[in-house]
N, C-alpha and C positions, 0 to 999 in steps of 0.2 A: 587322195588320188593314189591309185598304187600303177607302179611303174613294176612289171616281172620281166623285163627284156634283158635276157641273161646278160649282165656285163662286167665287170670289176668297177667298185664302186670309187666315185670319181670326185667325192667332195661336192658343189651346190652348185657353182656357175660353171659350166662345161660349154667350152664354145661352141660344140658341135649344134645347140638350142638355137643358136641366132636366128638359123634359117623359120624356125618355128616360135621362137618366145622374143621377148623383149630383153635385153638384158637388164641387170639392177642399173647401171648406168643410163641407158634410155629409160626405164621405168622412173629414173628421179629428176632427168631429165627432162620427159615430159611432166612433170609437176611442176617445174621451173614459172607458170604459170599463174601459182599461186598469189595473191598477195605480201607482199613486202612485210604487211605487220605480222603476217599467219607466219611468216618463216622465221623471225627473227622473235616470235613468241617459241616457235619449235626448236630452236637453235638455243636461246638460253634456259630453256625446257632440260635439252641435251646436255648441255654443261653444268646443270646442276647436278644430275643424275650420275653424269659419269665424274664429278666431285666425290661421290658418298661410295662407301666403301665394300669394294667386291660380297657380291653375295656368294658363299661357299656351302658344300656338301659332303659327306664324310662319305669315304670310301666303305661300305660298310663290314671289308676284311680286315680294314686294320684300323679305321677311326679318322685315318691321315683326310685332310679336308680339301678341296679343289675348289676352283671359281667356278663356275656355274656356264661360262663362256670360256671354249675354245677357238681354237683354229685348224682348218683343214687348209691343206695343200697341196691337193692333185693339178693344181692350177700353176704352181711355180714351175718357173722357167729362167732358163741363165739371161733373157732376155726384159725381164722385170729385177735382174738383181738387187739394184737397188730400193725398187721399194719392197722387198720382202725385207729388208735387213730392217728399212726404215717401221713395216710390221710390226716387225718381232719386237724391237726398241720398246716401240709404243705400248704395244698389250702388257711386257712387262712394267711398264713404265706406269699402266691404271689398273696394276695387279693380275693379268689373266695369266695362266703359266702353263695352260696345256697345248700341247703342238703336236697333233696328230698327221702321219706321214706315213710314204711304205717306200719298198724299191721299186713297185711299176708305175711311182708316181716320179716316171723322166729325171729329171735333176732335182728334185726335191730334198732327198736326202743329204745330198752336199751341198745344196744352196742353205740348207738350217744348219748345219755343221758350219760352214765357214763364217755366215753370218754371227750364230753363238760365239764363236773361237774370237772372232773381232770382236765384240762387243762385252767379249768377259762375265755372259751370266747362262752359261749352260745349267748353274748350281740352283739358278730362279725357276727354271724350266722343268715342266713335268713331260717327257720327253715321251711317245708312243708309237710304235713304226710296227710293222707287220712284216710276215715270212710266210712262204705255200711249201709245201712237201709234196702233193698231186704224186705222179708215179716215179718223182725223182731221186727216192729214199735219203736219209739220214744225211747224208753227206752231203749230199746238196742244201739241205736245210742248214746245217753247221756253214759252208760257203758262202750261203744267203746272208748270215747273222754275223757272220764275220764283216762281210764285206759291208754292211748297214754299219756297223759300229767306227770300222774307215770312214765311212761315207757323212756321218753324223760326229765325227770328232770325237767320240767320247767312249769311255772301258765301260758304260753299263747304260742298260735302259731302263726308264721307268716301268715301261709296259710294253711286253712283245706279245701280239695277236696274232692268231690264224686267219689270214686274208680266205675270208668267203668261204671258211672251214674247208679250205684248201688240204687235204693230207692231217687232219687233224688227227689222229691216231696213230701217224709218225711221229709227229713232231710231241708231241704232248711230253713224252719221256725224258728228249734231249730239252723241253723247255723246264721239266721239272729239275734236271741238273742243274743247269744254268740259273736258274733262280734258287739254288743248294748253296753255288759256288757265288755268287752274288751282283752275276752278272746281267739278270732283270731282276726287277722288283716284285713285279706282280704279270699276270699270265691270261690269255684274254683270247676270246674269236670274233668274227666279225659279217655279218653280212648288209647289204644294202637291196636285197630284193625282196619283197614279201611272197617268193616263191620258195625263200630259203627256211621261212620261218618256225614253220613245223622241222626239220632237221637242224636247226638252231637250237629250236627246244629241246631234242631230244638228246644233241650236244650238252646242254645245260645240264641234263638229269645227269648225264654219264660222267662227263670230266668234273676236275677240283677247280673252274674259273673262278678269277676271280674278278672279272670284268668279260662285260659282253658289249657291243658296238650296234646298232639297228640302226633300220631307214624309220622316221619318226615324223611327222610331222599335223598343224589340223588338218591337212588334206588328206591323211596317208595316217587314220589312226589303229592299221591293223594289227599293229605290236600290242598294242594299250589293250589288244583282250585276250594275247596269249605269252608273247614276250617276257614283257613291263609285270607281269602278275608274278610270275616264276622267277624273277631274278630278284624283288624284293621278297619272296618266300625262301631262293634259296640263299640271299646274301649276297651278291653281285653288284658291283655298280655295273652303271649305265653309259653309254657315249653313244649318243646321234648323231648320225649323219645325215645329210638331205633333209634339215631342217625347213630347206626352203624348196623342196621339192624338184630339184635338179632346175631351179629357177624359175620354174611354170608358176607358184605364187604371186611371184612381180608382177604377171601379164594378168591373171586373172583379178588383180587389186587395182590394175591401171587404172577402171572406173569407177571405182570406189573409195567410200572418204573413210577415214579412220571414225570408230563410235565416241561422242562424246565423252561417254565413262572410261574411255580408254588412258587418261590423265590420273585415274585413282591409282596406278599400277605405273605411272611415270614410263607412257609409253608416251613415243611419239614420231614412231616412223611404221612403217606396215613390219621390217623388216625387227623390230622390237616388241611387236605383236606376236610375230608367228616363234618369234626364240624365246618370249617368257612363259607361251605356251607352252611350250616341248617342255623347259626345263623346271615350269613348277608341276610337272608330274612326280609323285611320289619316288616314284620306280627312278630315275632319271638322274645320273650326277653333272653331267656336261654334254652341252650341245659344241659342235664342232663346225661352225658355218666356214666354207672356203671361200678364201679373197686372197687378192693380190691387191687393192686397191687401201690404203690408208682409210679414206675417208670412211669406206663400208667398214673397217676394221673398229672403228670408234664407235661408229651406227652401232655395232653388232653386242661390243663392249657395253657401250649403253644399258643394254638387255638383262647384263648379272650387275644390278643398282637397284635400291629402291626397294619398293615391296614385289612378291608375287603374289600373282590370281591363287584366291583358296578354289575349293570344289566347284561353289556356285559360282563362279568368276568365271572360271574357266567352260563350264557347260554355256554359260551367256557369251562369252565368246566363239566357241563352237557352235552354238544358233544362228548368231550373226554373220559367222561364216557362211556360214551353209544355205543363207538365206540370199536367194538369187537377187540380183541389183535389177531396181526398176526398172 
């Protein structure tokens, strides 16, 4: 499903959907229905999975390896504080370390700052935030990145992006200093529309990225035929966003059962289906699914465990999606 409704990408569960989708909360909710033994087969399903040990993917500029699962957080709010802190705990806690953020995501960036600072593992965390240039020139970009690094607790980023190739041709110069000076690591753009994708691309040809960011998902596989090809041609990792389709997957799964074969691949929630798709694409180093809720954070964890779907897996998945419910 592609979504081009120009917006600034917002991570997976956006409340503004209520009115129209189910949330993942009502979606597991209404499942609640299930049998006792089918849950508590799913449940120590789950705890084995997320026992065994993170699946990772090398960045392919430098080798350096990531968990296969992220977290997005357009969704934090000083109003959830404590369970994002209780979040962040936990992913590092079953290995995940990537924490993708920006400044138009509200309090986001200081709620991962304070929480990191209290909890003493900024050092664990693969840390990613983004910055626009748009007609603001240089200066303002340098006050954005300032002000991100206040806001985020820390003198360097792992990875700073061009939000929605925002000013990308300003910024590119002062982000090549700053990763001189060794204040990012690695240098990156990002879009969530498949309206951007063609000037994504064309972004890729032109600049030295070395990460790119896409909207990804089985609903929404319009990256996988122009993206996903060029950034493993030109050397780029990968980070998805809207793995879950700005949440519209929940609602369109509501009537549907998971496929038996889904157990070879140590799935077992819908939400462990659609994120080991995304991230056993070749092209692909880390899916970024956004929550605030614990429980989804573990679900989602789940996901980088186990085996992934090869070619034919994942095409038989893709069938099955696509394949309208009785």
């Amino acid at each position: 499903m592609r979504d081009d409704t120009p917006r600034i990408d917002r991570g997976d569960r956006r409340n503004h959907i209520a009115a129209t989708y189910p949330t993942r909360r009502q979606f597991l909710a209404a499942g609640a229905a299930a049998t006792l033994s089918t849950w508590l087969m799913a449940t120590a399903a789950s705890d084995e999975a997320t026992a065994a040990p993170p699946i990772t993917k090398p960045i392919p500029a430098s080798g350096e390896k990531l968990p296969v699962i992220g977290l997005g957080t357009d969704s934090f709010r000083d109003s959830v504080r404590d369970d994002i802190r209780a979040e962040l705990a936990r992913m590092l806690e079953l290995g995940g370390s990537v924490i993708d953020t920006a400044p138009a995501y509200g309090e986001s960036e200081s709620l991962i700052g304070q929480a990191l600072q209290g909890l003493g593992t900024r050092g664990k965390t693969f840390l990613a935030t983004k910055i626009v240039g748009s007609s603001f020139g240089g200066a303002s970009g340098r006050a954005s990145f300032e002000r991100s690094l206040e806001r985020l607790a820390t003198s360097r980023i792992d990875l700073l992006q061009v939000h929605n190739l925002n000013g990308i041709g300003t910024l590119m110069p002062l982000m090549q200093e700053w990763k001189k000076t060794g204040r990012i690591r690695y240098i990156g753009a990002t879009t969530s529309r498949g309206s951007q994708h063609r000037e994504l691309v064309e972004v890729m040809r032109q600049y030295p990225l070395e990460f790119i960011q896409v909207d990804y998902s089985i609903a929404n596989r319009d990256a996988a035929g122009t993206v996903l090809p060029l950034a493993r041609e030109r050397g780029m990792a990968v980070l998805v966003n809207l793995p879950f389709g700005r949440s519209s997957l929940f609602s369109q799964a509501a009537e549907r059962q998971l496929p038996p074969w889904a157990a070879e691949i140590q799935v077992t929630s819908w939400a462990q289906y659609f994120l080991k798709y995304v991230v056993s694409h070749p092209a692909v180093t880390c899916a970024i699914p956004g929550s605030t809720k614990l429980s989804h954070l573990v679900d989602n964890q789940g996901a980088g465990r186990g085996a992934l779907p090869d070619a034919a897996l994942r095409r038989r998945m893709e069938e099955y999606w696509d394949r309208k419910p009785a």
